[in-house]
Every structure is written in C-alpha cells, then in structure tokens.
C-alpha positions as MATLAB code, in Angstrom:
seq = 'XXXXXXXXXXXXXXXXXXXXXXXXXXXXXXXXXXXXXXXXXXXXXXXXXXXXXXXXXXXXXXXXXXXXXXXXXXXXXXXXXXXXXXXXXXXXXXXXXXXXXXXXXXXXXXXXXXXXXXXXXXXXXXXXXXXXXXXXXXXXXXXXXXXXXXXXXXXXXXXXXXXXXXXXXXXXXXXXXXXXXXXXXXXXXXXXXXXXXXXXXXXXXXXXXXXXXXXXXXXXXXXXXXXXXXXXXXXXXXXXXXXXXXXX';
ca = [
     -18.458   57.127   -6.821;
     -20.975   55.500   -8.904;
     -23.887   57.795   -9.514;
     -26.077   55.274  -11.274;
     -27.970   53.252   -8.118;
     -29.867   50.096   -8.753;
     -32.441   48.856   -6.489;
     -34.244   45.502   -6.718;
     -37.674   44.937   -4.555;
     -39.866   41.792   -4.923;
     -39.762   41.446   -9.358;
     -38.741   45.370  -10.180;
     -35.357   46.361  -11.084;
     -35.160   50.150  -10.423;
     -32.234   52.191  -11.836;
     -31.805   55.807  -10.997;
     -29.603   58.335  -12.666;
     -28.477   60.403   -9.472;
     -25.604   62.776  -10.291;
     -28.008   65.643   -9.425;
     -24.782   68.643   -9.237;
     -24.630   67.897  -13.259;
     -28.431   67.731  -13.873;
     -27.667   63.885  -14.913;
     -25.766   63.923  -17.220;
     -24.361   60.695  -18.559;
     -20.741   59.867  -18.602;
     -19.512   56.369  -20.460;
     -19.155   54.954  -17.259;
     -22.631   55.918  -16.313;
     -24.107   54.156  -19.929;
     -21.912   51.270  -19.197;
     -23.822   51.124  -15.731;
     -27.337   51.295  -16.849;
     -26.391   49.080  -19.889;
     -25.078   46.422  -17.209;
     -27.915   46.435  -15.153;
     -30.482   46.475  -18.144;
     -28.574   43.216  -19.425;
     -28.393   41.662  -16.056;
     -31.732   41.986  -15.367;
     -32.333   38.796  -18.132;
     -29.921   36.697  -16.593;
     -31.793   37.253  -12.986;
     -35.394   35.029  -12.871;
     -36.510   36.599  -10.380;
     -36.336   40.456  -12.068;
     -39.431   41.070  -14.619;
     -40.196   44.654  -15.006;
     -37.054   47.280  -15.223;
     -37.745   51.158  -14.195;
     -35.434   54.122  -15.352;
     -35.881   57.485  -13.065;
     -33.690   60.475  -12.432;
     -33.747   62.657   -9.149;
     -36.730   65.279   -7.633;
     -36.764   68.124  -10.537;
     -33.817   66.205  -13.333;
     -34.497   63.002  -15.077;
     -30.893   63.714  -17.595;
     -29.361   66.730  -19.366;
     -27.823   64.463  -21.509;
     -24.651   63.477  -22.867;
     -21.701   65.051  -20.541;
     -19.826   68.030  -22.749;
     -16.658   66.861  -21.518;
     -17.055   63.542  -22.848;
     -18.033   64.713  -25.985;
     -14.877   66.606  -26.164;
     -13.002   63.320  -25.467;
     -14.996   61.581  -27.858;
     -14.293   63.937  -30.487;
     -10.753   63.823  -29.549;
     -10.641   59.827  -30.455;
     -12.491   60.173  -33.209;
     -15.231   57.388  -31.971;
     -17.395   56.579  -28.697;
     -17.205   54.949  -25.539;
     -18.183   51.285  -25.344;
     -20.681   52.352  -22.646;
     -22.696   54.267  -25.385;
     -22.622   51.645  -27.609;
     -23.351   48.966  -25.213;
     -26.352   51.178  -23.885;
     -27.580   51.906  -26.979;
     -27.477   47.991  -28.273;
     -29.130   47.726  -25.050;
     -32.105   49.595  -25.666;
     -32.876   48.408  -29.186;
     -32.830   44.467  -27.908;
     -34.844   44.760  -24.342;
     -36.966   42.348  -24.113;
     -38.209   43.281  -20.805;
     -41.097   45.783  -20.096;
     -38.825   49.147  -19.570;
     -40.686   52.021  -17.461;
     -39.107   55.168  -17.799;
     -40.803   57.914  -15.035;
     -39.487   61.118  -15.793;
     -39.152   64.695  -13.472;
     -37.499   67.849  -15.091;
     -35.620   68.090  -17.673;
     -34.998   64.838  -20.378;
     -32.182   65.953  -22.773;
     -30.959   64.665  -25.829;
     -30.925   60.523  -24.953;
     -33.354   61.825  -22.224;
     -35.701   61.848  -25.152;
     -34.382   60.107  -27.565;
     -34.705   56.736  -24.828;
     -38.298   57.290  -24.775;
     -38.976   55.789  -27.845;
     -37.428   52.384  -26.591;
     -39.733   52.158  -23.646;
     -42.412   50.767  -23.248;
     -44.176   52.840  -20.510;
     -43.237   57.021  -20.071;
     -44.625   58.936  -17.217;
     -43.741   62.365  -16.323;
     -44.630   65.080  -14.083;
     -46.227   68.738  -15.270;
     -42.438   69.971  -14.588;
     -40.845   67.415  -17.211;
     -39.694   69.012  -20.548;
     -38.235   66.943  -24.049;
     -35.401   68.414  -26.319;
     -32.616   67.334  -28.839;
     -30.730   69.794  -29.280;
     -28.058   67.935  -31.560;
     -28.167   70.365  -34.614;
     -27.404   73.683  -32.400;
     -24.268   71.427  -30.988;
     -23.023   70.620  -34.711;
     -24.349   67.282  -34.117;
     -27.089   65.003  -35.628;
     -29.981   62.373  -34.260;
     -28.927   59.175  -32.585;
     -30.320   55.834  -30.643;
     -31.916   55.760  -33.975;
     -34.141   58.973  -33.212;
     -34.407   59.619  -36.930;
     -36.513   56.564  -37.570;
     -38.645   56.235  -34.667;
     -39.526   59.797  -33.668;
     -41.278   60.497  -37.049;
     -42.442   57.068  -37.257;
     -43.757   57.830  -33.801;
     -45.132   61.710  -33.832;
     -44.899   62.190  -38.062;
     -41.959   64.155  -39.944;
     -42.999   67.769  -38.740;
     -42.770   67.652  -35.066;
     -39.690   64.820  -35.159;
     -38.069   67.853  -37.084;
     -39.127   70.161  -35.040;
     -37.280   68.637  -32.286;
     -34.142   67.048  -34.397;
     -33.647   69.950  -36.571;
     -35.254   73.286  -34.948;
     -34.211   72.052  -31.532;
     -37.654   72.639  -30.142;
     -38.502   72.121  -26.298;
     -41.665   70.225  -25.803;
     -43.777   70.242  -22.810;
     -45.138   67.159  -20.846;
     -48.403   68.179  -22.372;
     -46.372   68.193  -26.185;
     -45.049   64.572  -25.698;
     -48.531   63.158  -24.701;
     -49.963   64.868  -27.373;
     -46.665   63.740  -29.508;
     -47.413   60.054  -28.606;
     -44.360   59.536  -26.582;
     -45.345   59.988  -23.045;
     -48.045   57.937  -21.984;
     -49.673   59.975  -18.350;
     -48.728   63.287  -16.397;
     -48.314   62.905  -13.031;
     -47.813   64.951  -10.100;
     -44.486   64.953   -8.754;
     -44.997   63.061   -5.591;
     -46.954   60.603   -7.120;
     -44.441   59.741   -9.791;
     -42.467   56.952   -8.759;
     -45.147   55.433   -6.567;
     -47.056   54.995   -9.949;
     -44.426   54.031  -11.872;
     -44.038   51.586   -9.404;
     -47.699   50.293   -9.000;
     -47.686   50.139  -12.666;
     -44.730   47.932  -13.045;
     -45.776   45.378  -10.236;
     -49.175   45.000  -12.177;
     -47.183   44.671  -15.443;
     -44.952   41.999  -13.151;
     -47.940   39.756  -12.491;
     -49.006   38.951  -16.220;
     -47.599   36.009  -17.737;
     -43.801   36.359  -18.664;
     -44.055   34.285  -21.745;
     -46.420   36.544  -22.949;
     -45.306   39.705  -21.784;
     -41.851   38.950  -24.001;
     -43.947   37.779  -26.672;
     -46.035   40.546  -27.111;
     -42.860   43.244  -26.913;
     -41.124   40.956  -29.620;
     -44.195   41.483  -31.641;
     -44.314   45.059  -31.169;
     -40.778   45.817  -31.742;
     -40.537   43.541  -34.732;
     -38.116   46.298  -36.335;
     -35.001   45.134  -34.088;
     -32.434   44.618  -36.984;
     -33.239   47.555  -38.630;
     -33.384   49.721  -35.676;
     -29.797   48.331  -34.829;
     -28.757   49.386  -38.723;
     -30.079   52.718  -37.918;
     -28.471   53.441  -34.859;
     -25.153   52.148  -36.384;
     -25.548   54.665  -39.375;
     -26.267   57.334  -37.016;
     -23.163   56.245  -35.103;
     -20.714   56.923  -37.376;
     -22.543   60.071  -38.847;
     -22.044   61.372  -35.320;
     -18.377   60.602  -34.621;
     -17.760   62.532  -38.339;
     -20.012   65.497  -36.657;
     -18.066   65.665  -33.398;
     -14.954   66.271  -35.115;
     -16.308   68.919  -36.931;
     -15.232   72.552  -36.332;
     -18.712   73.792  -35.857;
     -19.355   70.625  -32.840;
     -16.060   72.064  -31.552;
     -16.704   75.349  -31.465;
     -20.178   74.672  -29.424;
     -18.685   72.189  -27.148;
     -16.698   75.019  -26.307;
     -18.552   77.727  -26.062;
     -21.265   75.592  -24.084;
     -18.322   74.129  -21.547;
     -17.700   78.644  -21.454;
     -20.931   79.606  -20.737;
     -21.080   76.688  -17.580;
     -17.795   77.906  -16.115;
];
C-alpha cells in the first residue's frame, strides 16, 4: 500500500503524506515517492505549482526508527533519501508546503526548501537529531541559521527545542497561521494564483533566489556522510532502541 497519494487538478500537483497510524513517518519508499512525483511534475506541462500536506492533526514525525535501524545496519541510506533530498535542493517549481500537527525532523528541516509554509495554531517544529545521537541534515546547518540566525537554529539542532507555529513565523520559516479547516483550501487558492503568473518568470525568479544550489548540494552531501558515521554510533543505537522500547 502506498501511503504517499498524489492528486493533480487543473495546474496543482498535490502530494499528501497519509500513513496517519505512524504519525507520517517516512519510509525510503515513501521519499522515493514524493521524490518521483516532485521530479515528474517538470516533465508534465501542464503541472506548475506542487503542494506537500500531511493528514487532519500530523503533517510527519519524521524519519521511520526502523529504517534508521536498517540504515545503520548498512552503514549508508536509502536511494529514496538521497533522491528526495537532491530533490529538494534543485526544485525549480514553486513548492507549497501546508502543514497540521506535528513536523519532525525533515518535517522541518523541508521547510527551508519551500517556497510557501502555512500551518495551523496546532502545528509544532523540532529536530531532535542530537537527543537520537544524530546530527542536522537536508543541509539544515546552513540554511536554518542563515534563515532564523545561529541561536535559535541551535536551539533547535542542538537543544532539540520544540517551536510553536507562532515560533516559526516569528523564526522566518512559516509564512501564515491558519485555522485548520481553512488550511488546504488556502494552500490551494494560493497555489492557483501562484499558477497564473508567468512560468518563465516564476522559474526565473526561484533560480534567482536560490542561487546557492551547488553549495547547498555540497552541504547536504557533507551532512550525509556525517550522519551515516552517527547512525552507527553506539549512542544512535542505544536511542533507536530505547525510542523503538518506549513505542512498543
């Protein structure tokens, strides 16, 4: 069963992460989905805006455990990672991301490869990658202090800090709170008005904007292999575990 659904009406791609009896959380398979669709989405003419939401009260928890424990296990990650991760750092297309509940770890870290974030008074933001023996990725450790300044990017990294909807627009990574019911409707409205600008220029002005590309991609491929050394480490191990406990 695929639990990543894609839905195309009039010029809006809209993916949705629904594997709501694990709060979200992403499996390779489930990357390699999203990554797909993300990539396809060029290819198509008639697709111009693409829109990333979760389910009522979950947007992702994150990275599955178990996968982690696999990971760790080969010493590397899934291509679905990678691919998704490459994904995000070369998107040329406006990316919407409308988020309910909780966004962990590439819950938050894919807000800072968006263009557009909205998310409801319920929606919350954490990394916690240190208290799993683990460190930043889809090159989190440039762009969130490049985005909300060293303190509160370690705050989050480091600390493992929860932030509010209220934190991230103050943060500079969420652009609007909505209500609940409203959310995807907006999100929606938003990305047919961004559909009816000029494509040329639409691409044009992202390139411009995102002008970092190459050495985004050199970040996330540092951070890559920082990672794979962390999940193999006793202390990743040992919270895996104890985490993967505490669920059971």
């Amino acid at each position: 069963m695929s639990h990543i659904t894609v839905t195309i009406s009039e010029t809006i791609q809209h993916i949705q992460i629904q594997r709501a009896d694990k709060m979200n959380a992403f499996t390779d398979e489930m990357y390699q989905s999203v990554a797909t669709a993300l990539k396809n989405s060029h290819k198509a003419n008639d697709i111009k805006v693409n829109l990333i939401s979760g389910v009522p009260g979950c947007f992702t928890a994150g990275n599955d455990i178990a996968d982690f424990l696999t990971y760790a296990k080969k010493g590397a990650f899934g291509s679905g990672i990678i691919d998704f991760l490459t994904t995000l750092g070369t998107l040329d297309m406006p990316l919407i991301l409308a988020i309910d509940g909780p966004a962990i770890g590439i819950g938050t870290t894919m807000t800072f490869h968006a263009d557009l974030i909205y998310a409801t008074p319920e929606a919350t933001f954490a990394t916690p990658f240190a208290d799993l023996g683990l460190t930043p990725e889809a090159a989190s450790s440039y762009l969130m202090p490049k985005t909300m300044g060293h303190a509160r990017a370690y705050e989050m990294l480091a600390l493992g800090e929860k932030y509010s909807a209220e934190d991230a627009c103050r943060a500079g990574f969420v652009n609007k709170i909505i209500p609940a019911d409203q959310l995807i409707s907006h999100s929606l409205a938003i990305a047919k008005k961004l559909s009816k600008k000029p494509e040329s220029s639409l691409l044009a002005t992202k390139q411009l904007l995102k002008s970092e590309r190459e050495y985004i991609l050199t970040v996330m491929e540092k951070e890559v292999e920082i990672f794979s050394k962390q999940l193999q480490s006793e202390e990743a191990k040992t919270a895996f575990s104890s985490f993967l406990n505490k669920t059971k």
